[in-house]
PyMOL Python script that loads the backbone (N, CA, C, O; Angstrom):
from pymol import cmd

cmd.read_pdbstr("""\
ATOM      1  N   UNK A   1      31.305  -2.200  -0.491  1.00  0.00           N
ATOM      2  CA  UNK A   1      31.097  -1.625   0.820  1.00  0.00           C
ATOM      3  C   UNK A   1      30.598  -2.694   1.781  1.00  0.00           C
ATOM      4  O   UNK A   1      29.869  -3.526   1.241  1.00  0.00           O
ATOM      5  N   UNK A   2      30.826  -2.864   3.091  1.00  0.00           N
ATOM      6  CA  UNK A   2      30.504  -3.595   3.872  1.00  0.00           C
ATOM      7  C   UNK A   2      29.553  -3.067   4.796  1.00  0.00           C
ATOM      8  O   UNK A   2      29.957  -2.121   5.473  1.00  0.00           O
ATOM      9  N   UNK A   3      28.489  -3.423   4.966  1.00  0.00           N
ATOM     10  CA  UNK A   3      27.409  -2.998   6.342  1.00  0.00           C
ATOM     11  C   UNK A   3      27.376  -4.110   7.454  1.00  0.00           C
ATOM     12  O   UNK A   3      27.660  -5.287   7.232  1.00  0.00           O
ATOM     13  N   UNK A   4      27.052  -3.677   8.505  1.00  0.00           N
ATOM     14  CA  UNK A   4      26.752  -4.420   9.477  1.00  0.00           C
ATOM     15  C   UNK A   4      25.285  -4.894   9.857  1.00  0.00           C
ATOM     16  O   UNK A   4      24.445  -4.051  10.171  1.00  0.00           O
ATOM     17  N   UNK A   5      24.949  -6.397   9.823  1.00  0.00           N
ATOM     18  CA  UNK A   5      23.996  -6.635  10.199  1.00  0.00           C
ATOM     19  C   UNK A   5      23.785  -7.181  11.661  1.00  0.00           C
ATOM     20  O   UNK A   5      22.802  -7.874  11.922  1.00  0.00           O
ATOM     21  N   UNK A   6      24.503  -6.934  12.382  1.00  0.00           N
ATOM     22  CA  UNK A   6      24.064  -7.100  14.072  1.00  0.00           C
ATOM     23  C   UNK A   6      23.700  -5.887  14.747  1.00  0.00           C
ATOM     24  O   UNK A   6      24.063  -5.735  15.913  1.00  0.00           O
ATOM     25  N   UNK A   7      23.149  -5.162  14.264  1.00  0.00           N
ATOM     26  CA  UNK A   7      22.530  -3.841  14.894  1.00  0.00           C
ATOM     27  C   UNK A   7      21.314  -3.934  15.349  1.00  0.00           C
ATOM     28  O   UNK A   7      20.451  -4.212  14.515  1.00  0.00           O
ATOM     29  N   UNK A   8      20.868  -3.718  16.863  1.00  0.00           N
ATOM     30  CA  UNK A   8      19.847  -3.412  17.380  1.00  0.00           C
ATOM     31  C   UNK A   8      18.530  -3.611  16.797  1.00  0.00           C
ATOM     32  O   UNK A   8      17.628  -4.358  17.176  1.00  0.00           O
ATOM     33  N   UNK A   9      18.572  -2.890  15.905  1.00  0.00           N
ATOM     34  CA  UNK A   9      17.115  -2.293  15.147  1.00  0.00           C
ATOM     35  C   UNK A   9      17.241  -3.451  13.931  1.00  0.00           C
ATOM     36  O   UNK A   9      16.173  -3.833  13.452  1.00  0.00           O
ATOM     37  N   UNK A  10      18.216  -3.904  13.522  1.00  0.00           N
ATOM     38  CA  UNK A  10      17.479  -5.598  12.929  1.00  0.00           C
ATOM     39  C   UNK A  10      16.444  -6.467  13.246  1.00  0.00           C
ATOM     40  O   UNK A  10      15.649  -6.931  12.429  1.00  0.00           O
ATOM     41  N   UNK A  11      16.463  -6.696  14.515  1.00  0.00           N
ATOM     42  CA  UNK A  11      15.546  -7.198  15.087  1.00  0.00           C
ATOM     43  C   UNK A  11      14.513  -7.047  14.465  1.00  0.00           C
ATOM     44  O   UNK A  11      14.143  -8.007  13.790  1.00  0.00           O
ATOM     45  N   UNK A  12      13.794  -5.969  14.467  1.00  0.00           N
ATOM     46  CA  UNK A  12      12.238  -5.434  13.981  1.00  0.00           C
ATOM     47  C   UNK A  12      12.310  -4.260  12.623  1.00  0.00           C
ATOM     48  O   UNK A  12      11.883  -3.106  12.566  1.00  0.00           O
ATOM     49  N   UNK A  13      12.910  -4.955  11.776  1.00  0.00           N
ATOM     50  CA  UNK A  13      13.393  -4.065  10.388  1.00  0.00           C
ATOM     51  C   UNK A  13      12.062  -4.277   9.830  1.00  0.00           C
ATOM     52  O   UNK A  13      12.042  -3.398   8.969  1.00  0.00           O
ATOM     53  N   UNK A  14      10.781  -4.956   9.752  1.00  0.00           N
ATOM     54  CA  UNK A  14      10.032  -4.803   9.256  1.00  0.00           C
ATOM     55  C   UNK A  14       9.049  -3.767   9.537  1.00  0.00           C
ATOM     56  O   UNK A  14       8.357  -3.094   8.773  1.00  0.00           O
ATOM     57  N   UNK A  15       9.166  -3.797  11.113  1.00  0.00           N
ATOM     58  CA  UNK A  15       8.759  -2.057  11.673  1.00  0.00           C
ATOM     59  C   UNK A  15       9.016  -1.020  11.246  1.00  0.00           C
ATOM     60  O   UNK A  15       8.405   0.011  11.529  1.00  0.00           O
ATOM     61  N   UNK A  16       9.950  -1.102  10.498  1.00  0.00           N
ATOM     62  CA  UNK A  16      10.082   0.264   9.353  1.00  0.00           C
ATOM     63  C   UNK A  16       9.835   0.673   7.896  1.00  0.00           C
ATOM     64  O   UNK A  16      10.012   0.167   6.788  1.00  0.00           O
ATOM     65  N   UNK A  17       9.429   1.623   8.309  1.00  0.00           N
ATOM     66  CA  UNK A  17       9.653   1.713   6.403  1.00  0.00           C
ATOM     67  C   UNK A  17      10.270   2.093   5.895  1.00  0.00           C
ATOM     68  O   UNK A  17      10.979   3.007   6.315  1.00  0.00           O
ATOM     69  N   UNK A  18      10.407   1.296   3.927  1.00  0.00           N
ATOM     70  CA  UNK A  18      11.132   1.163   3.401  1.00  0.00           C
ATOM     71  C   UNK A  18      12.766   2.312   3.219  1.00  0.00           C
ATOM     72  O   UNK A  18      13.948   2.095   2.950  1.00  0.00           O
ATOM     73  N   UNK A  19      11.878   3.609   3.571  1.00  0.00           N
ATOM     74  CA  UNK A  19      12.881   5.001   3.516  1.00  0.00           C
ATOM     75  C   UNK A  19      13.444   4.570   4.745  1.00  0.00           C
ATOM     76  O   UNK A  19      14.663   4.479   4.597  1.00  0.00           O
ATOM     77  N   UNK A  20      13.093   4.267   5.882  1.00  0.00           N
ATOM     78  CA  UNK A  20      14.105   4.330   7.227  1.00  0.00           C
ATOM     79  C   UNK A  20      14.689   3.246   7.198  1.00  0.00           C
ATOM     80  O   UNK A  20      15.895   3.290   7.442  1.00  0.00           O
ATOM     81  N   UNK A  21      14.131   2.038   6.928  1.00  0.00           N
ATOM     82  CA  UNK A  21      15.275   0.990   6.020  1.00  0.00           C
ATOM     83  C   UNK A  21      16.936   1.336   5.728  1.00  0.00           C
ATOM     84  O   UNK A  21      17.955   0.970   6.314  1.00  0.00           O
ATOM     85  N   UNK A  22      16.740   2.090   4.707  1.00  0.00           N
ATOM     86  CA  UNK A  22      17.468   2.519   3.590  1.00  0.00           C
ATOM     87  C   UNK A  22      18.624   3.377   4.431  1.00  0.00           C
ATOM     88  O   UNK A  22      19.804   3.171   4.149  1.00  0.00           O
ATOM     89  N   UNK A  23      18.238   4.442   5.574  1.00  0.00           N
ATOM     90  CA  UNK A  23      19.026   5.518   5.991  1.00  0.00           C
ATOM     91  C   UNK A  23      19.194   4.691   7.330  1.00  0.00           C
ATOM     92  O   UNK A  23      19.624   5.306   8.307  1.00  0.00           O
ATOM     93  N   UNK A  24      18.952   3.615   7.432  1.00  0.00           N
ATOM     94  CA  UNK A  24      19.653   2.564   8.550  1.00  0.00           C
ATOM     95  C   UNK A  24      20.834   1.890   8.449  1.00  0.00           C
ATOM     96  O   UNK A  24      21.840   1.767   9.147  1.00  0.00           O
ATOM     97  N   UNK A  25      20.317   1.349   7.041  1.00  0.00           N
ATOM     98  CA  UNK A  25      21.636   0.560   6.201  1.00  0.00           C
ATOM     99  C   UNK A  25      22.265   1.185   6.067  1.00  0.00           C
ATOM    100  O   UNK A  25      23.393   0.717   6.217  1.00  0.00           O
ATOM    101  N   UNK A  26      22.240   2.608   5.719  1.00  0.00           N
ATOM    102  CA  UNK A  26      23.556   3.594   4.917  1.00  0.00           C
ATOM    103  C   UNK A  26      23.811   3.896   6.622  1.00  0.00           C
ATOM    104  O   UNK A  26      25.035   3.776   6.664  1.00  0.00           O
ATOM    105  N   UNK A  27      23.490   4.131   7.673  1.00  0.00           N
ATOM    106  CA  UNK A  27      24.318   4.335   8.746  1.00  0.00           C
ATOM    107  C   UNK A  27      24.816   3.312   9.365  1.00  0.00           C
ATOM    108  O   UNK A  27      24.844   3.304  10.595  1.00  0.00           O
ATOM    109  N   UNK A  28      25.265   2.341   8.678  1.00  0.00           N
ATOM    110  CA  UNK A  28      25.462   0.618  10.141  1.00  0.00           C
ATOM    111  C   UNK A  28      26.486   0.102   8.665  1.00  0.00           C
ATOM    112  O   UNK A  28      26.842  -0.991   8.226  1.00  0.00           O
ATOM    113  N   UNK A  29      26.706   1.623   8.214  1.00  0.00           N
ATOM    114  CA  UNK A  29      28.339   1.034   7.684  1.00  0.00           C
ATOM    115  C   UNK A  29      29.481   0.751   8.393  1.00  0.00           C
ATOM    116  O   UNK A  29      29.708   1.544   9.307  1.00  0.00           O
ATOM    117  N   UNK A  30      30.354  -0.244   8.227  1.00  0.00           N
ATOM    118  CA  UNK A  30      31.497  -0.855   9.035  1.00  0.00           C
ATOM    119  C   UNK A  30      32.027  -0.034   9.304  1.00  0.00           C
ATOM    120  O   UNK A  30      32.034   0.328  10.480  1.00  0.00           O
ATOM    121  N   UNK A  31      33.022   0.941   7.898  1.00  0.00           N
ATOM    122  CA  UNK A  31      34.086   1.829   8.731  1.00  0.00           C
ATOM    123  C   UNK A  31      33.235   3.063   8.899  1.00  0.00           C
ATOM    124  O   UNK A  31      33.751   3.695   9.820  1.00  0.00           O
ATOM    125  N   UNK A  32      32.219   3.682   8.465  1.00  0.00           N
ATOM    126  CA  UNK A  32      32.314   4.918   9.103  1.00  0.00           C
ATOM    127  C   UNK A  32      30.768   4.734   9.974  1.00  0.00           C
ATOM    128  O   UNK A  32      29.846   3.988   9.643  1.00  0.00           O
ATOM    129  N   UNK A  33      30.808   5.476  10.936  1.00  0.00           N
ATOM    130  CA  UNK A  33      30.148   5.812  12.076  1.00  0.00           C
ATOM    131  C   UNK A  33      29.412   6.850  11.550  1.00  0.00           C
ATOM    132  O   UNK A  33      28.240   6.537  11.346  1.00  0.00           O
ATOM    133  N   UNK A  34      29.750   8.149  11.219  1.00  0.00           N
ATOM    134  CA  UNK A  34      29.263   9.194  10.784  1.00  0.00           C
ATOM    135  C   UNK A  34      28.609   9.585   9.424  1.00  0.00           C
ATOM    136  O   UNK A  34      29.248   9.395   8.388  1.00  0.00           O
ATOM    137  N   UNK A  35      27.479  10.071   9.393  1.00  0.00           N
ATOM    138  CA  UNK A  35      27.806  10.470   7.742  1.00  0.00           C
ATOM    139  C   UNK A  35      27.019  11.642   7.122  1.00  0.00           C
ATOM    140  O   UNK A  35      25.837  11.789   7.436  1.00  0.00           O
ATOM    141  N   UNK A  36      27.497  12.311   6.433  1.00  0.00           N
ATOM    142  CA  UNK A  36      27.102  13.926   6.294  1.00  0.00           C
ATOM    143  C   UNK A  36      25.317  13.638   5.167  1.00  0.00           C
ATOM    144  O   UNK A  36      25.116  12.823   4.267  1.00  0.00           O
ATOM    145  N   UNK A  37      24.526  14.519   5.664  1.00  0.00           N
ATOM    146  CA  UNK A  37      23.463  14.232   4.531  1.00  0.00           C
ATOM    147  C   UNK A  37      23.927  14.096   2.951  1.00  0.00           C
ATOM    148  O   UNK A  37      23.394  13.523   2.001  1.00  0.00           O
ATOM    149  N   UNK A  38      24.775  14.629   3.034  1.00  0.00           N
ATOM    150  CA  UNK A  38      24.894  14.374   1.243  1.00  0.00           C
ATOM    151  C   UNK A  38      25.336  13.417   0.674  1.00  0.00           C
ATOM    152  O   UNK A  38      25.513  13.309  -0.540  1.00  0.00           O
ATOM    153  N   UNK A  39      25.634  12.353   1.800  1.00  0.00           N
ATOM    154  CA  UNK A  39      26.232  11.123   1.694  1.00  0.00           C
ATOM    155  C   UNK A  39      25.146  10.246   1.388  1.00  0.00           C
ATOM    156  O   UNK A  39      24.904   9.509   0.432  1.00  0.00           O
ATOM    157  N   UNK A  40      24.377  10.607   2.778  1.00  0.00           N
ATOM    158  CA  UNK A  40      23.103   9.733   2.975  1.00  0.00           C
ATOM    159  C   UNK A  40      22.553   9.663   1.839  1.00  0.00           C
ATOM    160  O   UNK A  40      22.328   8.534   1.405  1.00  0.00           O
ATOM    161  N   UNK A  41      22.055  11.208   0.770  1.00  0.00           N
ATOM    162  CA  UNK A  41      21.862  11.169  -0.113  1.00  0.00           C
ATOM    163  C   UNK A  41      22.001  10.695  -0.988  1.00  0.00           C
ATOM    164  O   UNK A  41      21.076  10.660  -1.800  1.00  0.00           O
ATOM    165  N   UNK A  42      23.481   9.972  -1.312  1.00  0.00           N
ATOM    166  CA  UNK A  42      23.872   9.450  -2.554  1.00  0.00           C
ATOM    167  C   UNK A  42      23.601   7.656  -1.969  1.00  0.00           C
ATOM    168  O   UNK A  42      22.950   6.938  -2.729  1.00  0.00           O
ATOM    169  N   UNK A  43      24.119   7.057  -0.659  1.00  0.00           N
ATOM    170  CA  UNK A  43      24.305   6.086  -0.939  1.00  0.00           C
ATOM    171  C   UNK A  43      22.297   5.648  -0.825  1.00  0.00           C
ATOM    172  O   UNK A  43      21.776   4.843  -1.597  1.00  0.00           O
ATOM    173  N   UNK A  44      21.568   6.346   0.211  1.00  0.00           N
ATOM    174  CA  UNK A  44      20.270   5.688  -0.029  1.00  0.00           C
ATOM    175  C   UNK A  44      19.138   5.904  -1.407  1.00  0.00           C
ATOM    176  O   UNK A  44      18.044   5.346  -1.491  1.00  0.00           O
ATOM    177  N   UNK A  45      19.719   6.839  -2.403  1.00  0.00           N
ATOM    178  CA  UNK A  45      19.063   7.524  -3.610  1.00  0.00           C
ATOM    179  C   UNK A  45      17.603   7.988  -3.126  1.00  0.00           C
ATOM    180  O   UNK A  45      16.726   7.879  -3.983  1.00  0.00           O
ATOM    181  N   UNK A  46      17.205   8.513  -1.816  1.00  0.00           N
ATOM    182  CA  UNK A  46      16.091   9.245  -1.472  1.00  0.00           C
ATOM    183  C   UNK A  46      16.324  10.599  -1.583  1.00  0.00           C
ATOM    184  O   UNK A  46      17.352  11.138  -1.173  1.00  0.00           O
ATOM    185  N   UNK A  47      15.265  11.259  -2.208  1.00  0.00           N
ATOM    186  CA  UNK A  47      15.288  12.683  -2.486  1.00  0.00           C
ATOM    187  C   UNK A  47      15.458  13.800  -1.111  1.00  0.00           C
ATOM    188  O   UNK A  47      14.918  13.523  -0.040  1.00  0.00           O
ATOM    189  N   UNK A  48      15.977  14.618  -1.227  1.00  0.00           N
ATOM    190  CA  UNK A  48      16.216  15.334  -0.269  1.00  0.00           C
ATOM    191  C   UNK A  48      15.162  15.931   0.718  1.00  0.00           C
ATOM    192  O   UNK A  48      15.672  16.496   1.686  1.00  0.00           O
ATOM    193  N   UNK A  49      13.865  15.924   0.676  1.00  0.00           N
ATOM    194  CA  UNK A  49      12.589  15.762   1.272  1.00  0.00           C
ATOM    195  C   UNK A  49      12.458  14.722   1.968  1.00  0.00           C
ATOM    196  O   UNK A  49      12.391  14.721   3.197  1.00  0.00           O
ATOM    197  N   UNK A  50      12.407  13.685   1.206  1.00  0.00           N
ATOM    198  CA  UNK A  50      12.155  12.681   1.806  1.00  0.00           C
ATOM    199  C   UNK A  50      13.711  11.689   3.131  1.00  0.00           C
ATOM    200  O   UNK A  50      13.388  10.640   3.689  1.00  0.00           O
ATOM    201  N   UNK A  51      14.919  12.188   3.318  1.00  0.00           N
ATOM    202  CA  UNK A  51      15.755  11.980   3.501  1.00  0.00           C
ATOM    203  C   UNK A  51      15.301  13.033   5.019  1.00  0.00           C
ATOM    204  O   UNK A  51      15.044  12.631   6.153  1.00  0.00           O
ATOM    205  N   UNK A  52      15.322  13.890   4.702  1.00  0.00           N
ATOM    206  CA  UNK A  52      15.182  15.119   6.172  1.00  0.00           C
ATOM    207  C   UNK A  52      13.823  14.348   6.649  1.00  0.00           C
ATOM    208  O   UNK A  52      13.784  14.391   7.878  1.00  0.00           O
ATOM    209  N   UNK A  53      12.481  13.526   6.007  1.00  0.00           N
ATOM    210  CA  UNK A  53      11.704  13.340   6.912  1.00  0.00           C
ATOM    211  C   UNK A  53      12.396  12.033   7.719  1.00  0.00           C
ATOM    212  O   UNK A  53      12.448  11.949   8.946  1.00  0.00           O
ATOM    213  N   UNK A  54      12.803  11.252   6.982  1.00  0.00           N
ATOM    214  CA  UNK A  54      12.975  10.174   7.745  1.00  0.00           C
ATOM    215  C   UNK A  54      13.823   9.967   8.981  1.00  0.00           C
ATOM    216  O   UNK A  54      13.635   9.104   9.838  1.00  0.00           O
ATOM    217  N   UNK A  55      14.954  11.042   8.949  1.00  0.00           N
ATOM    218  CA  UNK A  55      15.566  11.077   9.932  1.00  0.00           C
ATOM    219  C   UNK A  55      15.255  12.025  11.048  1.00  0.00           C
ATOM    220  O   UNK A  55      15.841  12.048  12.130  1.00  0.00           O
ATOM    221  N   UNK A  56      14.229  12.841  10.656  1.00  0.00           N
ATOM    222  CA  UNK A  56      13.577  13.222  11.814  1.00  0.00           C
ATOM    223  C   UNK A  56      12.729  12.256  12.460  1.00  0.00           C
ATOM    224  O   UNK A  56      12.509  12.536  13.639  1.00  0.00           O
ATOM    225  N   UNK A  57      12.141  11.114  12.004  1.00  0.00           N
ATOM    226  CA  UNK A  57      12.242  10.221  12.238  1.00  0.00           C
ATOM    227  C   UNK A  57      12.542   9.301  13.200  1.00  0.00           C
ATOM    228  O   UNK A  57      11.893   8.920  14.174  1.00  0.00           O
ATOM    229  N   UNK A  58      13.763   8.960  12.732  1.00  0.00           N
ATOM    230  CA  UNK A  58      14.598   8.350  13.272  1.00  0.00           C
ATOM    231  C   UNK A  58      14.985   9.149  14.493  1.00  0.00           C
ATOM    232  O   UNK A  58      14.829   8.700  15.628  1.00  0.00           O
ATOM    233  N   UNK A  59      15.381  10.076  14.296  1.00  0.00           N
ATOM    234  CA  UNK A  59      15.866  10.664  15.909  1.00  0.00           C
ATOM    235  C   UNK A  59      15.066  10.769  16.712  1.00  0.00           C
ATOM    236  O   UNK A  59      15.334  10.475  17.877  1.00  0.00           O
ATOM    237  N   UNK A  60      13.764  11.246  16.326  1.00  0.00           N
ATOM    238  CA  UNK A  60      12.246  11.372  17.646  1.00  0.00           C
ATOM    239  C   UNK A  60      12.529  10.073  17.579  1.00  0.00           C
ATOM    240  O   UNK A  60      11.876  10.041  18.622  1.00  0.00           O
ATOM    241  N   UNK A  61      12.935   8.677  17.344  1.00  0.00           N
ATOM    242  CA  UNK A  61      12.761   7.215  17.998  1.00  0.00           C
ATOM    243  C   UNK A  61      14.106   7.059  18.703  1.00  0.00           C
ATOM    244  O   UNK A  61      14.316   5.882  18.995  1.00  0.00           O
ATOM    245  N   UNK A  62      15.015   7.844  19.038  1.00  0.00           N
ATOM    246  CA  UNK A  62      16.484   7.577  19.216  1.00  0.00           C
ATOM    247  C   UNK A  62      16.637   6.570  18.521  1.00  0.00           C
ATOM    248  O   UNK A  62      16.849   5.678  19.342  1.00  0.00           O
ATOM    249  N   UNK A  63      16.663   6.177  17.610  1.00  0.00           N
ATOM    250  CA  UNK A  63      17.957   5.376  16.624  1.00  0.00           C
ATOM    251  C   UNK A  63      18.870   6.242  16.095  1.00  0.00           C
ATOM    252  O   UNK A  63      20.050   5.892  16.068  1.00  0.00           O
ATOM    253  N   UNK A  64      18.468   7.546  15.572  1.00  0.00           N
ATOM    254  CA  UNK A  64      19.650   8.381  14.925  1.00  0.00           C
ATOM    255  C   UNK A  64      20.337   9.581  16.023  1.00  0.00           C
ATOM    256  O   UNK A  64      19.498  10.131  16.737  1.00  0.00           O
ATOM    257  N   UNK A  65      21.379   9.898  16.155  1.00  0.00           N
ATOM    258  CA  UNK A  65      22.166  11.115  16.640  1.00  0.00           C
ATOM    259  C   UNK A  65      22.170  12.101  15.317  1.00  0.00           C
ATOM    260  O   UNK A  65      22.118  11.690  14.158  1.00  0.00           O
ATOM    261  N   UNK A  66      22.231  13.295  15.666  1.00  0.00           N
ATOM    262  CA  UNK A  66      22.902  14.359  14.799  1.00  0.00           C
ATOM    263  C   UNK A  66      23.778  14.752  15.291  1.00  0.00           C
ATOM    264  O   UNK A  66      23.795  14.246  16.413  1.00  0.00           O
ATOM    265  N   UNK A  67      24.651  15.432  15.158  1.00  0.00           N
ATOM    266  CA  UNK A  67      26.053  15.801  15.629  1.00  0.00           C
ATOM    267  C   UNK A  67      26.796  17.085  14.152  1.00  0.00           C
ATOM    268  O   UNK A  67      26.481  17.227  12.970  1.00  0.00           O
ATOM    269  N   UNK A  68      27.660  17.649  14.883  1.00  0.00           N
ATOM    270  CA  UNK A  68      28.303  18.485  14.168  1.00  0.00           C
ATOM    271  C   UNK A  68      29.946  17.442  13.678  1.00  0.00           C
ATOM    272  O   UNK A  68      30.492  16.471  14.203  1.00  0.00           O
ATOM    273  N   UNK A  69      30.228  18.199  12.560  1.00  0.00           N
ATOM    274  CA  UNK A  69      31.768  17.072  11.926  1.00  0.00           C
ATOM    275  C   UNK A  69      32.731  18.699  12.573  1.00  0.00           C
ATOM    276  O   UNK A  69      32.306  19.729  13.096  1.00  0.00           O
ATOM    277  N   UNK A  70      33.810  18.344  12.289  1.00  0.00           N
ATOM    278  CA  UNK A  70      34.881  18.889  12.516  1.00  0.00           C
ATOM    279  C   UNK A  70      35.131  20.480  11.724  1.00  0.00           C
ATOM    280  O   UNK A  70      35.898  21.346  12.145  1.00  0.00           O
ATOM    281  N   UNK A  71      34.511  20.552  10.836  1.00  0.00           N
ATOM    282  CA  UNK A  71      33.905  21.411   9.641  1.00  0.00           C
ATOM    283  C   UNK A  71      33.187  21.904   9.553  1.00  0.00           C
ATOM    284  O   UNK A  71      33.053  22.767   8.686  1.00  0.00           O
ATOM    285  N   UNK A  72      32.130  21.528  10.635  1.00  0.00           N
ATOM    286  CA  UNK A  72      30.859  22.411  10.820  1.00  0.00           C
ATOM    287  C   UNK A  72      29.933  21.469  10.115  1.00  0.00           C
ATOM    288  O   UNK A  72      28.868  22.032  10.369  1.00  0.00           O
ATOM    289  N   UNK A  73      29.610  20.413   9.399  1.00  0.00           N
ATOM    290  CA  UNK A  73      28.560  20.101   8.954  1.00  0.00           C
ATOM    291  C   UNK A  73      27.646  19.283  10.072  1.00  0.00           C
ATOM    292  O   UNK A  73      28.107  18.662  11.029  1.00  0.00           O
ATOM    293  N   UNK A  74      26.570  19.392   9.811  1.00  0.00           N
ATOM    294  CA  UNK A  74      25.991  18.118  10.173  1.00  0.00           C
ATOM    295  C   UNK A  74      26.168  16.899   9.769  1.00  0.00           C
ATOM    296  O   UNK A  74      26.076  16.654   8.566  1.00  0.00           O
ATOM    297  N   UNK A  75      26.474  15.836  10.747  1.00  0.00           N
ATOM    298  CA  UNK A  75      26.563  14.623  10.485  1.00  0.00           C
ATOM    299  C   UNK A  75      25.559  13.740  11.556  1.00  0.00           C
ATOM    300  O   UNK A  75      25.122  14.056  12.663  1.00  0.00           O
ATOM    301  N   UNK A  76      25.364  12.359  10.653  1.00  0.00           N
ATOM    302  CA  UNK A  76      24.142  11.430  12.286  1.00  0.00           C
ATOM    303  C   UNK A  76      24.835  10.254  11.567  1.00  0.00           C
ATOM    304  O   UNK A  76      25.141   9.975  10.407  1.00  0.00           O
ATOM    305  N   UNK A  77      24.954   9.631  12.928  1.00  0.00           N
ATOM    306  CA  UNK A  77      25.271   8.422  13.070  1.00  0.00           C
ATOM    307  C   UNK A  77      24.114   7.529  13.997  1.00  0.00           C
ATOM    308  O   UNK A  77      23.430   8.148  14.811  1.00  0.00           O
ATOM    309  N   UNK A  78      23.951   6.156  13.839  1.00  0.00           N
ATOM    310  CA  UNK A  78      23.222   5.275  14.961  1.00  0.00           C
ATOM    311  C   UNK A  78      23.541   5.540  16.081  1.00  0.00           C
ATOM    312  O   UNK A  78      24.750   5.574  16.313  1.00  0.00           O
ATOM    313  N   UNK A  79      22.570   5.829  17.196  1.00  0.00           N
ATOM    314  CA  UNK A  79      22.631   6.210  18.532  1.00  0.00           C
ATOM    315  C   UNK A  79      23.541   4.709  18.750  1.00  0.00           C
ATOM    316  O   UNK A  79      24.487   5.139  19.410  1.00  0.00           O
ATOM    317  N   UNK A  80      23.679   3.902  18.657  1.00  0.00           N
ATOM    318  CA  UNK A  80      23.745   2.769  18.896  1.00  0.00           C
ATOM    319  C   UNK A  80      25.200   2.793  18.989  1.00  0.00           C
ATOM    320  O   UNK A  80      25.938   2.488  19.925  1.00  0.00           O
ATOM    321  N   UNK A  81      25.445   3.207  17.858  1.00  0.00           N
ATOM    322  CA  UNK A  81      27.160   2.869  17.414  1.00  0.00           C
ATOM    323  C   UNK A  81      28.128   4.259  18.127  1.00  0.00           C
ATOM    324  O   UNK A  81      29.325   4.193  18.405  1.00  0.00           O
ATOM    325  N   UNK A  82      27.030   5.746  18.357  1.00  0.00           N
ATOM    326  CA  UNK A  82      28.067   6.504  18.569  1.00  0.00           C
ATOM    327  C   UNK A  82      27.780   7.295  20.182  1.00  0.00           C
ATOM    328  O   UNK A  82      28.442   8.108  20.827  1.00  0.00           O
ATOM    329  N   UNK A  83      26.374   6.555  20.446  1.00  0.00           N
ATOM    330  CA  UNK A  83      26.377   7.078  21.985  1.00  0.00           C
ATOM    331  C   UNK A  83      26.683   6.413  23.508  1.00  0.00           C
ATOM    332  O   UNK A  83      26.593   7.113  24.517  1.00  0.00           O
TER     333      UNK A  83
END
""", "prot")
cmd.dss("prot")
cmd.show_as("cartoon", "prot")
cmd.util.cbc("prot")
cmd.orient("prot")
């Protein structure tokens, strides 16, 4: 898999912690923009508690979007990449 490391929030990756780390990297994947929690789930291996805190998180900081998929799920992508 390929990630992108020229994203915004590189800059100050030590400002985060290790969980928002993790659900940064799994969103600043090359090809996809979007990605459904159960994704997030598998590619960052954070428990499903801890996955819903961080990206609440993340969105009270605008780094993350939530958004609906085509299907109805929830999906979040980096404000960065999809706003």
């Amino acid at each position: 898999m390929s990630y992108s490391t020229k994203r915004k929030w590189m800059d100050r990756l030590y400002q985060f912690s290790p969980e928002q780390q993790k659900a940064l990297l799994a969103l600043s994947h090359d090809k996809y923009k979007w990605r459904t929690k159960d994704r997030l789930l598998s590619v960052t291996g954070l428990n499903e508690q801890s996955l819903e805190k961080t990206l609440s998180e993340l969105i009270s900081e605008d780094l993350v979007l939530p958004s609906f998929s085509q299907q109805k799920d929830i999906i979040f992508g980096l404000a960065e990449r999809v706003s």
